[in-house]
N, C-alpha and C positions, 0 to 999 in steps of 0.2 A: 504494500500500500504506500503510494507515495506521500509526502508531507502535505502536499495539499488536499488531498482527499483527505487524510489524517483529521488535518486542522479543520476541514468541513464537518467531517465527523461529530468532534466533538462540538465545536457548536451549535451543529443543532441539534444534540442529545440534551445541551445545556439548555438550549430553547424549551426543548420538550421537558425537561425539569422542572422548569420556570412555570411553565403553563398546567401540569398537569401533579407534581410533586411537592406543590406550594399549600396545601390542603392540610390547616390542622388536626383532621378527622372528626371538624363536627360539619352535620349537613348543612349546604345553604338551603333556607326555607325556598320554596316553589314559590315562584310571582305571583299566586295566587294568595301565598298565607302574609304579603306583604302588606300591611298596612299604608293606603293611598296618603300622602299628606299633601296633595293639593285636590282642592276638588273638581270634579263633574263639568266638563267646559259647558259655561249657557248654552243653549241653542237656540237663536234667534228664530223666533217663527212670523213676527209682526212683518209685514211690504213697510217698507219706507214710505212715507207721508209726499202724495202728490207735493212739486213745490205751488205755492199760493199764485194767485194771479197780479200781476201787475197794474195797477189800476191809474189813467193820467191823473183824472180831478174825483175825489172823494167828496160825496157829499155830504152838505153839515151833518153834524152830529154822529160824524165816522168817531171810532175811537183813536186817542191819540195817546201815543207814546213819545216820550221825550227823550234824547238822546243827551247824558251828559257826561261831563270831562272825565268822570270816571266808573258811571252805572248809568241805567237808564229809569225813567220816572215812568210809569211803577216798573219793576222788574218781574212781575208776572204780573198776565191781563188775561181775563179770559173774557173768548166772545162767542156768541152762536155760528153756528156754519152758512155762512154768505157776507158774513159782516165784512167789513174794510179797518182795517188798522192803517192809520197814519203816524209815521215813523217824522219827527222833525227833530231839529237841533235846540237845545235848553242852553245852549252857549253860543260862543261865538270860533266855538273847532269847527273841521270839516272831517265829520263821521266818514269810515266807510262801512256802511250797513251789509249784515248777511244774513239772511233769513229760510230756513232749512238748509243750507248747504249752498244757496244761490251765490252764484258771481256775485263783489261788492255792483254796490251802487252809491253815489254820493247825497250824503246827507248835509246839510249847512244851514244857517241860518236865510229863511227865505225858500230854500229848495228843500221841501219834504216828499217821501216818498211812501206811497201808499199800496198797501196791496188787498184782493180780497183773497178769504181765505174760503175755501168750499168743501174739504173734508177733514172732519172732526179727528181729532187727536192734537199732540203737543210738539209743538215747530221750537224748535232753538232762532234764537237771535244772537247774533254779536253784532259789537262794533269792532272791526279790524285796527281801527286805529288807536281804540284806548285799554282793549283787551276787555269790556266791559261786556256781561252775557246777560241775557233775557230770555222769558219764556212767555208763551202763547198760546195759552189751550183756548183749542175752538171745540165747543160741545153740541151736540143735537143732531138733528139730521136734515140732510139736501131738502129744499122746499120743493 
């Protein structure tokens, strides 16, 4: 046997040691007697919330939320399904508004943006620009 087969030899005898002779004769429990310590992943079953409708001009007596330098007035509102939420500035920043996941849109003093919202459940709001979040629950059902 020449040296290098030798020296082959022995390491992988040494491997096979390592792997299979490292056992200090107690059994490892079966994956099954192990105790889980994280739990159970959720399983989302809820659709994602259509996004709401963008609306040019709201009419009086739309609900209004107010955008400010670091939350928004109120920070949760709730409306029926069809109503309109008007998003305006309570200072003098320029918001950029995101409402379910939507692209921003600019919010300022003077330029509000309004959307209607038409199916029930609860929409996230932020403001991109002050880290400020809100919520929206629209409740009832389509007229």
């Amino acid at each position: 046997m020449g040296i290098r087969h030798a020296s082959t030899v022995v390491v992988a005898s040494a491997l096979l040691l390592a792997l299979v002779g490292c056992t200090s004769g107690e059994q490892t429990p079966a994956a099954t007697d192990v105790p889980s310590s994280s739990p159970a992943p959720v399983k989302e079953t809820a659709e994602p919330l259509p996004d709401p409708i963008f609306v040019d001009t709201a009419p009086s007596g739309s609900r209004v939320v107010k955008m400010m330098e670091s939350s928004f007035d109120p920070a949760s509102a709730s409306v029926a399904v069809g109503d309109i939420v008007v998003f305006s500035s309570g200072d003098d920043l320029i918001h950029a508004l995101s409402v379910n996941g939507m692209p921003d849109v600019t919010v300022a003093d003077g330029i509000p943006e309004s959307y209607k919202f038409e199916d029930a459940g609860t929409y996230k709001v932020v403001d991109n620009t002050t880290g400020a979040t809100a919520t929206i629950t629209v409740v009832g059902e389509p007229e």
